[in-house]
Structure formats: structure tokens, C-alpha cells
C-alpha positions in Angstrom: 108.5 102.9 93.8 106.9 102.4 90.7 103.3 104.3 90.5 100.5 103.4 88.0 96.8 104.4 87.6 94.5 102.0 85.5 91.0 100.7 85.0 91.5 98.6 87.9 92.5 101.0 90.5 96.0 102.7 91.3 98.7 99.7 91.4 102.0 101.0 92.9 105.1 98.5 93.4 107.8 98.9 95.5 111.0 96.4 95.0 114.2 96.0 97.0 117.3 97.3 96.0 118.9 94.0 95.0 115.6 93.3 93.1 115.9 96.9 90.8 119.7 96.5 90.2 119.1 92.9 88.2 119.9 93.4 85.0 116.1 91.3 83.9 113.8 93.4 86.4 111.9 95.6 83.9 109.5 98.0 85.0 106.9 98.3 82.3 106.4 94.7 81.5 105.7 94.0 84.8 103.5 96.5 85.2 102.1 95.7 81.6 101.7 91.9 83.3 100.2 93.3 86.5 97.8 95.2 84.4 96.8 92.7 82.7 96.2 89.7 85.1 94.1 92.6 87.0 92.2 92.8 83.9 91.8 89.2 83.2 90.7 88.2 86.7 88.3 91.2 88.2 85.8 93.2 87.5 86.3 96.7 86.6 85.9 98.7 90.0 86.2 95.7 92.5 90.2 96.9 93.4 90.5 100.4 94.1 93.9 100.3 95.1 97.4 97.3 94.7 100.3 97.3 96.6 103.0 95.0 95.9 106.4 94.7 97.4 108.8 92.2 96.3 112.2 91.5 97.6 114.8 89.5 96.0 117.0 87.2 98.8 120.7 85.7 98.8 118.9 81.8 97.5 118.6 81.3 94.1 118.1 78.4 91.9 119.4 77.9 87.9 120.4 81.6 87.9 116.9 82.6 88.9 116.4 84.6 92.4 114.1 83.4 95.4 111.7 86.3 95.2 108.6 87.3 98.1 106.0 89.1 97.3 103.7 91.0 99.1 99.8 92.2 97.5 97.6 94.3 99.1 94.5 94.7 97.8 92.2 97.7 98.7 88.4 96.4 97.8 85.1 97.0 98.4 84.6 93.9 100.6 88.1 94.9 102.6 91.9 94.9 102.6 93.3 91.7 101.5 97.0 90.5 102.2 99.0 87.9 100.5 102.1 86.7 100.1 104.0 84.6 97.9 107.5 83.3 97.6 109.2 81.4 94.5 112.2 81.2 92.3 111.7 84.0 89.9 109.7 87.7 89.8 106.5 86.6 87.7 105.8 83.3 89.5 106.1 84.9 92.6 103.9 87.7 92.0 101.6 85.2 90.1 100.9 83.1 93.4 100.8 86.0 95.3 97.9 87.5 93.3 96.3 84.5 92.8 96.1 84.4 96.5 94.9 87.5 96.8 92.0 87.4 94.5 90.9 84.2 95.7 90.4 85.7 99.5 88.8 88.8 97.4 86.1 86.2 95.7 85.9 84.4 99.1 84.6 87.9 101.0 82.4 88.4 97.7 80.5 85.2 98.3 80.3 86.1 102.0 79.1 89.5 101.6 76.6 88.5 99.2 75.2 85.1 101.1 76.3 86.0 104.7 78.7 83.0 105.2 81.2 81.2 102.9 79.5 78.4 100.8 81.8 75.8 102.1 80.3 76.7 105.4 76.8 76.9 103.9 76.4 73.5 102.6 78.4 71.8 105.3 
């Protein structure tokens, strides 16, 4: 497990065996990349705490792995799960996150209007 604390919160990862033994699954830039689409995307107190798992399977596709990913994202509007799955470590963890914060900005608007807009102007 791979343990970080940031602006955005504490982000730890935790990744299969078969995921840490690749020879391309390097630590700091993806928790430089983590650290960085957290900054990009939220506001500074909004995640108090990430948890991502990510498991590398049997499949993969032009030498690249099929890779799930798991984000958990401790809030002030709640605990958000998503998952993502894709060919490659980054673009699985990018849908993933952008999942994730999505749902968070979908609780925002709820919290702050009492329903979800769609809902509102429907």
C-alpha cells in the first residue's frame, strides 16, 4: 500500500501483486498524477480522504494490461464509489476518478438545492 498526505486529503493506493511486479508501474508518478488530477478538479478541502485499488487481470491488449480500478472518496457530502476498467493503469484510474468526482459534484448540487437539477427543471 502506497500512503500519501496532500492538500487534497490523505490518498492511499493499494495494487495487486501482478500489478507492482510490472516492470512500468511506478509509484511516484502515479501518485504525482493522482495528485495532480485531485488538484486540477476539486477544491482544496472537499476530499478528506482517497482510496484506490487497482488490480491488473490475465486480458491484455498491444502489450498493455486490462486494469480495474476502484476510488473511494471520503467527502463532505458522503462516501463516493467508483469503478473503472480499461487497457492500461492511467486510463483506468482516469475514468474511475472522473466517475467519482462527477457523483461528488452531483451530491454538491443536491446538498446545496435539495434535489439534482436534472430533476429540478424536469
Amino acid at each position: 500500500m502506497i500512503a500519501s498526505t496532500t492538500i487534497m486529503g490523505e490518498v492511499n493506493i493499494e495494487a495487486s501483486e501482478e500489478l507492482r511486479d510490472m516492470p512500468e508501474f511506478n509509484r511516484d508518478a502515479l501518485m504525482d498524477y493522482i495528485n495532480s488530477f485531485l488538484s486540477k478538479y476539486t477544491v482544496a478541502g472537499e476530499i478528506s480522504h482517497t482510496d484506490i485499488y487497482l488490480k491488473k487481470f490475465e486480458a491484455s491488449h498491444l502489450g498493455r494490461p486490462l486494469v480495474f480500478c476502484n476510488v473511494t472518496l471520503s467527502t463532505q457530502y458522503g462516501i463516493i464509489s467508483e469503478h473503472g476498467s480499461a487497457w492500461g493503469i492511467k486510463q483506468a484510474l482516469r475514468q474511475a476518478m472522473k466517475s467519482s468526482l462527477f457523483k461528488m459534484e452531483k451530491f454538491a448540487e443536491e446538498q446545496a438545492l435539495g434535489t439534482y437539477a436534472e430533476e429540478a427543471y424536469a
